[in-house]
C-alpha positions in Angstrom: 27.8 -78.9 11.7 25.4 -76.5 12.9 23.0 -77.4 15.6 19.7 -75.7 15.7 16.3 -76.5 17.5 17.5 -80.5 16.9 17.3 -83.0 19.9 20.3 -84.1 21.5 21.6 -86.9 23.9 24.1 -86.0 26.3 26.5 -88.4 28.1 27.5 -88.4 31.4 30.7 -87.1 31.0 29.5 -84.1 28.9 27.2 -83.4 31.9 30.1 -84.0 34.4 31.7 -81.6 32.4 28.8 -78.5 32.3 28.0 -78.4 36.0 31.1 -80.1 37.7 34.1 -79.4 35.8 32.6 -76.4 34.4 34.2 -76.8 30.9 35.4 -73.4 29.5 34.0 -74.9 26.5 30.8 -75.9 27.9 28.9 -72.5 27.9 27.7 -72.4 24.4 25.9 -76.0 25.0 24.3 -74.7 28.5 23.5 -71.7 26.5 21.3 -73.6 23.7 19.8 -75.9 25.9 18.4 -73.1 27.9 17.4 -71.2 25.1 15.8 -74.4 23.5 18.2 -74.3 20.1 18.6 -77.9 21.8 16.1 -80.1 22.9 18.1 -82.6 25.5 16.8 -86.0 25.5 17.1 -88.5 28.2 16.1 -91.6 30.2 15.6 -92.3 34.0 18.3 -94.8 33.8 20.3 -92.0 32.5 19.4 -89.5 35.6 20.3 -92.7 38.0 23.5 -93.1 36.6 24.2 -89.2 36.6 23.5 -89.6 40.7 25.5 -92.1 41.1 28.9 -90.9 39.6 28.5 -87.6 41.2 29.3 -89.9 44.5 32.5 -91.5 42.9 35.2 -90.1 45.4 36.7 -88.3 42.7 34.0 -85.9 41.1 33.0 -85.4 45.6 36.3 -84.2 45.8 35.6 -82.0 42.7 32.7 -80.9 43.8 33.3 -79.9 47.3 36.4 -78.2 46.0 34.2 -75.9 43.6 31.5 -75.5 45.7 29.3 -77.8 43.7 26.3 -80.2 45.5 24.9 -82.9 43.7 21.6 -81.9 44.3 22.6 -78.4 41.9 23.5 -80.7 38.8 20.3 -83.0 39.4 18.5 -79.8 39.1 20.3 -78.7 35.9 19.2 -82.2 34.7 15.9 -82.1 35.7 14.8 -78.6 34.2 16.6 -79.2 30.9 16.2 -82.9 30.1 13.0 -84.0 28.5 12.4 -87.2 29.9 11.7 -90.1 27.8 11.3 -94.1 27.8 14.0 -96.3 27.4 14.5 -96.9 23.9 14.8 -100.1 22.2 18.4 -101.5 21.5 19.9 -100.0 18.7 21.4 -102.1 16.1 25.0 -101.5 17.0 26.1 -102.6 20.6 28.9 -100.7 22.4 31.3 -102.4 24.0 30.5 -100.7 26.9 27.2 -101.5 27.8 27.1 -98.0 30.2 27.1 -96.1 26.8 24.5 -98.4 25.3 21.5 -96.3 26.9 22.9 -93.4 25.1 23.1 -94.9 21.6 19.9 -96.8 21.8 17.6 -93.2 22.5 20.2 -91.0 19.8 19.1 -94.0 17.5 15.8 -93.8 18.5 14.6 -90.2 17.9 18.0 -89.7 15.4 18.9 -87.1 17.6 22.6 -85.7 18.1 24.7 -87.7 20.1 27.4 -85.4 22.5 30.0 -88.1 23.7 33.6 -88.1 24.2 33.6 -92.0 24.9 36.2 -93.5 22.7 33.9 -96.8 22.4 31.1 -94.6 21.6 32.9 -92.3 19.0 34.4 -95.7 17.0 30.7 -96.3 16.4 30.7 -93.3 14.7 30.4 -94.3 10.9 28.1 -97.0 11.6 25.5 -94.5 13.7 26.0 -92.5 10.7 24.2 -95.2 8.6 21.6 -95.1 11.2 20.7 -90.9 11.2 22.8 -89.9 14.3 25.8 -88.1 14.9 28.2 -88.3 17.0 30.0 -85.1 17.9 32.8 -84.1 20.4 31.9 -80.5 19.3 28.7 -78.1 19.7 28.8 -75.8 17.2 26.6 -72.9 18.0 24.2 -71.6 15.2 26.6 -69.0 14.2 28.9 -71.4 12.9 31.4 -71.7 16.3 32.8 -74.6 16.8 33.2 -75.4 20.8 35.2 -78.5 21.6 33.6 -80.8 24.2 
């Protein structure tokens, strides 16, 4: 799959993973969205639950061991994401209702879906059905696959 100028939702992890883990892998995603090959979609509840698991003890540890404040990723978020309302609930219902925001806006604009949620990626086929895919992968317009 090659993604060009499409709109994608990003979950959390995927985020965690650009700005706090820095991903080796996660350049080529940064790299579109800032060059708008990728339009990011997203949700206020989204941005509220970004804040909040950049306090789990874990990712401050992380953090404060790169060098990395929470106010930098809610920056990152707040340049790139296009904001939108919460979408209605899709069709199919995720186990984890965390997750559900996700689904519901991919559904809703049939945008890309970036999630390495196993609960998310068995929903897979069915969001299919729906117009959305879900990737663990970016693959950059020349055809590069980059595992998330």
């Amino acid at each position: 799959m090659t993604v060009q100028a499409g709109s994608v939702v990003i979950d959390t992890n995927i985020v965690l993973d650009l700005w706090v883990y820095q991903d080796p892998a996660m350049p080529p995603l940064w790299q579109a969205l800032q060059a708008g090959q990728l339009r990011w979609l997203a949700t206020p509840p989204m941005r509220e639950e970004l804040l909040r698991v950049l306090d789990y003890p874990h990712i401050v540890q992380r953090r404060e061991r790169d060098g990395v404040t929470a106010q930098a990723v809610l920056a990152h978020f707040d340049t790139l994401a296009h904001l939108q309302d919460v979408a209605p609930k899709a069709l199919f219902v995720c186990k984890d209702e965390d997750d559900q925001k996700f689904i519901d806006l991919a559904v809703a604009h049939r945008a890309l879906l970036l999630s390495k949620d196993k609960q998310v990626l068995r929903l897979s086929k069915r969001l299919a059905s729906l117009g959305v895919e879900v990737a663990k992968s970016h693959t950059t317009p020349g055809g590069q696959t980059n595992p998330l």
